[in-house]
C-alpha positions as CSV (number, residue, x, y, z in Angstrom):
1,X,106.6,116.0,103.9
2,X,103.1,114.4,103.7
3,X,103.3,110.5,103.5
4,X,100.6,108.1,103.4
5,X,100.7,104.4,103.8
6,X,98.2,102.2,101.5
7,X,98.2,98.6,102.6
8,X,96.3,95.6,101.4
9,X,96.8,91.6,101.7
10,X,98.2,89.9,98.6
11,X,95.6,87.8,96.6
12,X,96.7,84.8,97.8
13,X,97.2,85.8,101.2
14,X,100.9,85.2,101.4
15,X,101.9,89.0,102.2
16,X,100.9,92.0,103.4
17,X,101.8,94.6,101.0
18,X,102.0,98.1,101.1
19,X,103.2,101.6,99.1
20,X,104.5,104.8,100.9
21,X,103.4,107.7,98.8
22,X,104.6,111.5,99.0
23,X,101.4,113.4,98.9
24,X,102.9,116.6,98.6
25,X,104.7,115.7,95.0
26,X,102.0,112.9,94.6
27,X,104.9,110.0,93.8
28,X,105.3,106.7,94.8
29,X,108.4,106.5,97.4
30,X,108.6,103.1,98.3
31,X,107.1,99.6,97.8
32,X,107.1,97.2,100.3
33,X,106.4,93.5,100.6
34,X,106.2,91.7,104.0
35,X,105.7,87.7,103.7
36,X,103.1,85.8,106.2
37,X,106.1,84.1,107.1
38,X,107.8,87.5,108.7
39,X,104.5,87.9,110.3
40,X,104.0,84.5,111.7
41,X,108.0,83.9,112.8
42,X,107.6,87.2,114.9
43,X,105.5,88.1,118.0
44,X,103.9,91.7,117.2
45,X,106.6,92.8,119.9
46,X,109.3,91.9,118.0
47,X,108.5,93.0,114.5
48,X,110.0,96.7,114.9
49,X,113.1,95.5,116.0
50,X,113.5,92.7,113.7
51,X,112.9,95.5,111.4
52,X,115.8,97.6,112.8
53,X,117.9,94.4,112.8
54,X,117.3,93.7,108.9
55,X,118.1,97.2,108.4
56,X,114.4,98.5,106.9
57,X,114.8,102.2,106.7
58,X,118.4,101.8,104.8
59,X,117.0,98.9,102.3
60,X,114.1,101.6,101.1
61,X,116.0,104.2,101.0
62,X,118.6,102.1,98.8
63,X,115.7,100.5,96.8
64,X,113.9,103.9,95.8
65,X,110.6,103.0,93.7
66,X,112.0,99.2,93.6
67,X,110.2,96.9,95.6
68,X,111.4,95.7,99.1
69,X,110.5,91.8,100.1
70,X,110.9,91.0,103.9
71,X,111.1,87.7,104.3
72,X,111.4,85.8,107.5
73,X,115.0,86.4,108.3
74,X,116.4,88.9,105.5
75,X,115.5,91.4,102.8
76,X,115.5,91.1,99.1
77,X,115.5,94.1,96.8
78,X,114.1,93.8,93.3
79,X,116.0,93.8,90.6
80,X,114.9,96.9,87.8
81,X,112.8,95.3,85.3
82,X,115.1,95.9,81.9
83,X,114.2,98.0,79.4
84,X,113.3,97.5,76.2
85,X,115.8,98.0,73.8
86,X,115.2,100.3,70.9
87,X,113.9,98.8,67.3
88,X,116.7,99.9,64.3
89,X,115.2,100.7,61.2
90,X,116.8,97.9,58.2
91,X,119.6,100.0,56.4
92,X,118.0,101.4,53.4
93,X,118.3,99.1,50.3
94,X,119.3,102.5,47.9
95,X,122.4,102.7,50.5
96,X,123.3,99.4,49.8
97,X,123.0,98.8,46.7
98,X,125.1,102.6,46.1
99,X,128.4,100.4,47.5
């Protein structure tokens, strides 16, 4: 499979964010978020592992397309965003007024 990695800093610098994307099937596979915090509370040495330790690989895998926070000593998953719930049409007034 043929993955790329886009990363970028957040606008206000708080993060470092990036998106895994199949290039083959041209999809979005994972987003991730990694705070400052995470960053600064871990040497560079330590970041894989504290990775491991948080349990990365299973938290994207579980999250799919969701996004994946990494903050300094866990992992959130975001919640779906809901979705919208269909618009009924008003029962029709000849219906009604039939009864």
């Amino acid at each position: 499979m043929g993955c790329s990695v886009h990363d970028q800093e957040d606008a206000d610098g708080v993060a470092q964010l990036y998106q895994i994307f199949d290039e083959t099937a041209g999809k979005l596979l994972h987003r991730l978020t990694v705070s400052r915090g995470f960053l600064t509370d871990h040497a560079e040495s330590e970041i894989v592992s504290s990775l491991q330790e948080l349990s990365l690989l299973a938290c994207l895998r579980l999250a799919g397309e969701r996004r994946v926070i990494v903050r300094s000593q866990m992992i959130e998953i975001e919640e779906p965003a809901p979705r919208p719930r269909p618009v009924r049409d008003p029962p029709d007034r000849q219906s009604t007024e039939a009864r």
